[in-house]
N, C-alpha and C positions, 0 to 999 in steps of 0.2 A: 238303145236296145239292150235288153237284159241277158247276159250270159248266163248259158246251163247251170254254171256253179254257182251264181248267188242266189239262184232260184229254189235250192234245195233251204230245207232246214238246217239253222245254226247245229253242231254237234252240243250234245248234250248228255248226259248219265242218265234221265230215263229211258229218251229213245236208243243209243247205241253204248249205254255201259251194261256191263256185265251181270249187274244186281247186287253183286255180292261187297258187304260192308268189309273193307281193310283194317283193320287195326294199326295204329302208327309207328313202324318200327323205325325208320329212317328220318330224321332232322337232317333236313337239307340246305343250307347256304348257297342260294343261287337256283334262279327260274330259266335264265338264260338256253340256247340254242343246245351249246354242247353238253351241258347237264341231262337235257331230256332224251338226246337222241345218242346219249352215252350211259349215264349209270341209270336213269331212270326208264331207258328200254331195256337194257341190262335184271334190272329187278323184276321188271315187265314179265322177261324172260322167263325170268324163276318162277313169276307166280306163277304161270301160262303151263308150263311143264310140269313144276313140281308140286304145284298147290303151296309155294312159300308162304302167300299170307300176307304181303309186306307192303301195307301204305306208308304214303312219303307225305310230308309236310315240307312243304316249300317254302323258304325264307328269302324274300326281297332283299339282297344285301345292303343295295343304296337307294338315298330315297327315290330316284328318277328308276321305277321299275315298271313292273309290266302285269303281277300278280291279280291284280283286279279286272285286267283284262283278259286276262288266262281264267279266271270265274264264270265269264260270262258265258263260257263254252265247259263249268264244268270242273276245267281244267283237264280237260282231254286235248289228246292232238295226234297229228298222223306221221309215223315216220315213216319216209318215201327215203329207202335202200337201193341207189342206184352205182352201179360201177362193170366192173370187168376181173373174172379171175380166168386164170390158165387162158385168155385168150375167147372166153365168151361172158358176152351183157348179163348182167344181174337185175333182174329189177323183181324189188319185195314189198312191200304195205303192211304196216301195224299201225293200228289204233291202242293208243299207250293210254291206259286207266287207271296207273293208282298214285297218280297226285292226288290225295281224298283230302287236304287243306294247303290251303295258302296263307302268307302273313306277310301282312308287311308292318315290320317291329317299329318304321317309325310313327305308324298310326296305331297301333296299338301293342306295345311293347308287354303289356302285361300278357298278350293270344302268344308270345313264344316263352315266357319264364310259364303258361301254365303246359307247355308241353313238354317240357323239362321232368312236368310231374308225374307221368306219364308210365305205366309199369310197363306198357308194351314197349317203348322206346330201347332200343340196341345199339344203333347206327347216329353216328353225325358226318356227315361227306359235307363235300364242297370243292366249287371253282369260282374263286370270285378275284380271278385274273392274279398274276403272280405278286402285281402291287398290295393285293391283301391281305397276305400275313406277312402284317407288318406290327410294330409297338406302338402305340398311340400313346404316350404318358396322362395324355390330356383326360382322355378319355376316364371317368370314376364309373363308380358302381351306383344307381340310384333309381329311380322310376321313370328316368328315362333312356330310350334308345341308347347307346355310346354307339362311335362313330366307328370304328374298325370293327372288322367279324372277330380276331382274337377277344378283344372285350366282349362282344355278344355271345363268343362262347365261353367266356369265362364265365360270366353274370348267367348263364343257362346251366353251367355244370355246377356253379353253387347255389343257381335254388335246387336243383337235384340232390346234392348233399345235403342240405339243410332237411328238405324233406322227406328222404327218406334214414335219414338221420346217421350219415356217415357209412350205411350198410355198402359194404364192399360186391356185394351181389347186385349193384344194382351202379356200378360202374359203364360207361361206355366206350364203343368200339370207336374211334375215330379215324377216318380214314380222306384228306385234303388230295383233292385233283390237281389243286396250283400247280402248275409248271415251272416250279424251283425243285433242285434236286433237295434231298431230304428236307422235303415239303413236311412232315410230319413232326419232324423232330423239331426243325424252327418252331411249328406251331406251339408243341409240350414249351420249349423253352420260355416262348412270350407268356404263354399263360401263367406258367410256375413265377414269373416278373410281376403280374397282376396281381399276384395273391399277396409279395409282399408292397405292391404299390398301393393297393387298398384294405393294409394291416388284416388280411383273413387269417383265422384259426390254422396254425399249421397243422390241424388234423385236416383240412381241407387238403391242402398241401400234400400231405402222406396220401391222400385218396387219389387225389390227380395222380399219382405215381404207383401207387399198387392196386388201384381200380379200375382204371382207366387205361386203354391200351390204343398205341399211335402207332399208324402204319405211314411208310414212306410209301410213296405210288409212282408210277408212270401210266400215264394215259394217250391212246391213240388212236385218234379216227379224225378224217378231215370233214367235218360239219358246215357245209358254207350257211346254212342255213335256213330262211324263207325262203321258196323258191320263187326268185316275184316272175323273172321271164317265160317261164313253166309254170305259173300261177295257175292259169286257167285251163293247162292240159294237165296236169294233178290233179286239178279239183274235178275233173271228168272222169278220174279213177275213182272216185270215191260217191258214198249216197249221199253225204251232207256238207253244209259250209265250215271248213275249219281255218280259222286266219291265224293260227298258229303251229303249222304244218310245218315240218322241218324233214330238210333232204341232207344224208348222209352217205358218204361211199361204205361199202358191205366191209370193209375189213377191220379189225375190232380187236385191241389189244388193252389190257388192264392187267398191270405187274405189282404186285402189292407186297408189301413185304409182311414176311408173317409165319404160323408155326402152322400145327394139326389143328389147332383150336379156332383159327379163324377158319381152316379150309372145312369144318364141320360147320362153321356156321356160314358160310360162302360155298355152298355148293356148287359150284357155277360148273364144276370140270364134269358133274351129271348131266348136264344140258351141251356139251359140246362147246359151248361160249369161251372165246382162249383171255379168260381170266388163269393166268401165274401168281400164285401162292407164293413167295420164295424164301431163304432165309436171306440172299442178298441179292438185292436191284440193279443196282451199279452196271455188270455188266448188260443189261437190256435197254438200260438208261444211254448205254454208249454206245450200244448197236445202232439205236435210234437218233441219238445225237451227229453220227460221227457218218450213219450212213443218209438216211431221211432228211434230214435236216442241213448234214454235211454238200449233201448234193444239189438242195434248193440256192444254197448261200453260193457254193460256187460257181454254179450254173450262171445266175441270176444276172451280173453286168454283162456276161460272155452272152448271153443269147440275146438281151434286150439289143443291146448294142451289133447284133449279127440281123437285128429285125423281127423277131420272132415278140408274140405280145402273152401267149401263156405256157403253163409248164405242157400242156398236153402239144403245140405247137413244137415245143422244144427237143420233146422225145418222139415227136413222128416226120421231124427235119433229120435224114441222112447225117446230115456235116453236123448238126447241135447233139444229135441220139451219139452220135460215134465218140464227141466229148465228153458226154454224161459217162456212157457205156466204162469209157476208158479210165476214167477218175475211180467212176466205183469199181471196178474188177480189179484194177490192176495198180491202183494207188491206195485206194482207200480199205478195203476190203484185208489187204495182208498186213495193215499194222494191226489188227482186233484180234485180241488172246481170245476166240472163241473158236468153236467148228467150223473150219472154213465152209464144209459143206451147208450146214446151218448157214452162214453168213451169205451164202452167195444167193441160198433159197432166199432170201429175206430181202437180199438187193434185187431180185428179179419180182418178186411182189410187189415192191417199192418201184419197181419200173412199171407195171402193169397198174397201179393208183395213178401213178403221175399219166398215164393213157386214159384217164377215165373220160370218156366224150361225154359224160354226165358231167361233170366239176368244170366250170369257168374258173381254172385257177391264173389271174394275172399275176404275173411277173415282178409287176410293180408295185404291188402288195408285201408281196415277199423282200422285196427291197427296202421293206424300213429298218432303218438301226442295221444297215449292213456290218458299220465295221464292229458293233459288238456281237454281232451272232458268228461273224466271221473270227474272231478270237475263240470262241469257243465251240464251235462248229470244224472249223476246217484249217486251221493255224497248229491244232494239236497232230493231226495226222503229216502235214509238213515236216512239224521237229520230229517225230516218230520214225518216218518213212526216211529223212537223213538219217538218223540215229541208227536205223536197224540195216541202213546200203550203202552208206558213204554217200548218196548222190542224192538231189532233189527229185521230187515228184515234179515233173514237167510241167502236166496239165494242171496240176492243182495252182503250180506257180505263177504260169499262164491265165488262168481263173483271179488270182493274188494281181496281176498285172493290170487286168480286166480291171478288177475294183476300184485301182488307186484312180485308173484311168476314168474311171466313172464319174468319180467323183471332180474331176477335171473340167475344162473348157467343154463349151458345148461339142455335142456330134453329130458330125455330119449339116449342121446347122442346126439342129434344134438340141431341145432342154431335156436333158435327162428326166428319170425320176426318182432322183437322188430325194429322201427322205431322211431326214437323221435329228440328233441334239444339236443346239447351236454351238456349241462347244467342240464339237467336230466339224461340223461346217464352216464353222470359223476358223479350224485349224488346217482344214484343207485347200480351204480356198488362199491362206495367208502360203501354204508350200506350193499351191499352182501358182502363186504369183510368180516366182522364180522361172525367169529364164532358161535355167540346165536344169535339162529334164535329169540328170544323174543328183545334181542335189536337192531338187523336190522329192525323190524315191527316198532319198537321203535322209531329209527330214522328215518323211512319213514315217516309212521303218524306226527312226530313234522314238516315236511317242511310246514310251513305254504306257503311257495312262489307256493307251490304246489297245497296245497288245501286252502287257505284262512284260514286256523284257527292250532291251534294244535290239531288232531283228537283223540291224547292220553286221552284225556278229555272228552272223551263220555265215556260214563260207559259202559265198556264191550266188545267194540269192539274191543279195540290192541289181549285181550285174546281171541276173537272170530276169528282175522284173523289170529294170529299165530297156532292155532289147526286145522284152514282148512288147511294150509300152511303145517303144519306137518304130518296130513291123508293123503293131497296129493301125497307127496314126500314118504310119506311110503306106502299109496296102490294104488297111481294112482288116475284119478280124478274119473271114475266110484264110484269105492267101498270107496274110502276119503270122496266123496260127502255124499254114504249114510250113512256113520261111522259120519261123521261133524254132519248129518242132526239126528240122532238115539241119540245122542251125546246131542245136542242142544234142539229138537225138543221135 
């Protein structure tokens, strides 16, 4: 039996686009979820409002992409806005129109050096995951694809210079989504590597640097993506078939770093869209690091392990909301040199995302590569919060307890969802080997390659986290936590 939704017409640009031919301002690196339901609704926006003007060219980063299936529809697609602000449902629909080309450069590498040629072109963006700018030495300049996107943008900004023959007016705005902090600046440096790995004109050279201008970014929206369990009640909102529909939560941040000259040409703050202009990121970057991300890491073994299977489970459980709650107000929140008042509005948004009964966010997702997002998530607000009161943050260290705990003997009888490098697994599992639980914390805490320091050497903590570690294990996390906190507190 055929369902309403595959019965409608595939989406398509005659019957549901616009009419209106875009020009190519945007070279984009990456087809993927978060690209379209972040900067390319984003641009969306501006044409929609402001009459920007601005077609994207979509580049398949690697060869296993999707670009040709994204044609078959056009290259349209529907972003379905679901979440919660101040305590009421959001839910919004856009049909996103102006990916007006797709490439994929390993089929034909000469459809992106000719859009390089391009006088409309402004923009180069991208997210092509944080393993992407990277150096490939390997990689040369030729008639074929190279393997890393820095080589694909290097080899795209010199047939640009070539062609329009070193004119500094016709420099671009580059602007990388990667999730590495001064994502921008890595990227100039690889490229400036490139030009002398494959002997280029140092006027190339001088142009990458006074023509070209690189913006650091942070970017924020949680995208899960297809929406395949809501597949077919999406596609009931809509008149036609789109198998490339993506679901995002409404809240939407892009911090770019930059002067008057990008925000003239980034209008974004006319449209309401909280695109940040700034001359420095850093602090936004830590807001979000320290709270956002601070509180998934620390959360994550404390609530898996209390039973709880996602973040929204997490913050509507009394006993898990009351640990989150606590972490962020009253540990995490006062070491951050910003407005507190700002800070706290920020962690109560950040509590109302993590509510979204729209988002299946599991637990055990967020669980991978614990102990490195844990170094720099939630290990800096520890040394901080000692530093600025003589004493530990309790629950953070309880959280800290959780972890090593996690990564331990099974619980309760079954298997965690401990995900990690083998290299940490193999080093945790060689410290659970040990009988005393005082020198397994022992030699966790010393892996400096873990946390950057020997943590044995804060006053207090090794015996802070072996006592949470022992209350657990003897009453479970409930009654351990308040025996730790009764204990501590």
């Amino acid at each position: 039996m055929e369902t309403a939704t595959n019965t409608k017409i595939q989406l398509n640009r005659k019957d549901f686009g616009s009419g209106k031919t875009l020009p190519i301002k945007i070279l984009q690196f990456g087809e993927g979820n978060f690209l379209r339901a972040f900067v390319d609704y984003a641009f969306h926006q501006l044409n929609q409002k402001l009459d920007y003007n601005a077609g994207v060219a979509a580049v398949q980063p690697l060869p296993g992409g999707v670009v040709e299936l994204l044609d078959e529809q056009d290259a349209m697609y529907t972003v379905f806005l679901n979440g919660v602000k101040n305590g009421h449902k959001i839910q919004e629909i856009h049909l996103v129109d102006n990916i007006v080309k797709t490439i994929n450069p390993y089929k034909d590498f000469q459809a992106l050096l000719d859009v390089a040629k391009l006088d409309s072109l402004e923009f180069i963006i991208s997210n092509t995951t944080e393993a992407g700018i990277e150096l490939v030495e390997t990689d040369v300049l030729s008639e074929d694809c190279p393997k890393s996107y820095p080589a694909k943008v290097a080899a795209v900004l010199y047939e640009r210079f070539k062609h329009f023959k070193g004119d500094k007016d016709k420099g671009l705005t580059i602007i990388p989504c990667e999730l590495i902090n001064y994502n921008a600046d890595t990227l100039k440096e690889i490229l400036l590597k490139f030009c002398d790995l494959w002997n280029l004109e140092t006027e190339f050279a001088a142009w990458i640097n006074d023509a070209c201008t690189f913006h650091n970014t942070l970017v924020d929206r949680i995208v899960p993506g297809y929406p395949r369990e809501e597949a077919e009640s999406f596609g009931q909102r809509i008149d036609y078939h789109d198998k490339f529909m993506v679901a995002a939560e409404p809240f939407f941040l892009w911090v770019i770093e930059g002067d008057e000259k990008l925000k003239q040409k980034l209008p974004f703050d006319k449209i309401g869209l909280d695109v940040k202009i700034v001359s420095d990121m850093q602090p936004y970057r830590n807001r979000k690091v320290r709270i956002l991300n601070g509180i998934h890491t620390a959360m994550v073994p404390f609530s898996i392990m209390y039973g709880n299977e996602t973040v929204q489970e997490t913050v509507e459980n009394p006993f898990t909301m009351d640990f989150v709650s606590k972490i962020a107000f009253d540990e995490i929140v006062p070491t951050l040199d910003m407005d507190k008042t700002e800070l706290r509005n920020f962690t109560e948004e950040v509590l109302d995302r993590f509510r979204n009964p729209f988002i299946r966010h599991l637990l055990s997702d967020i669980a991978l590569n614990s102990v490195s997002k844990f170094k720099v998530r939630v290990l800096p607000t520890i040394l901080e919060y000692f530093e600025q009161n003589g004493k530990l943050p309790l629950r953070l260290v309880f959280g800290f307890g959780c972890l090593i705990r996690f990564y331990g003997k099974d619980w309760n009888g079954k298997k965690l969802p401990v995900k990690d490098s083998a290299d940490i697994l193999e080093a945790m599992n060689k410290a659970w080997s040990n009988s005393d639980l005082n020198e397994t914390v022992k030699e966790v805490l010393a892996k400096e390659e873990f946390w950057g320091q020997d943590l044995n050497k804060v006053d207090g903590l090794r015996e802070a986290i072996v006592d949470a570690i022992q209350k657990v294990n003897e009453k479970g996390i409930e009654n351990g936590y308040e025996a730790y906190i009764k204990h501590f507190g």
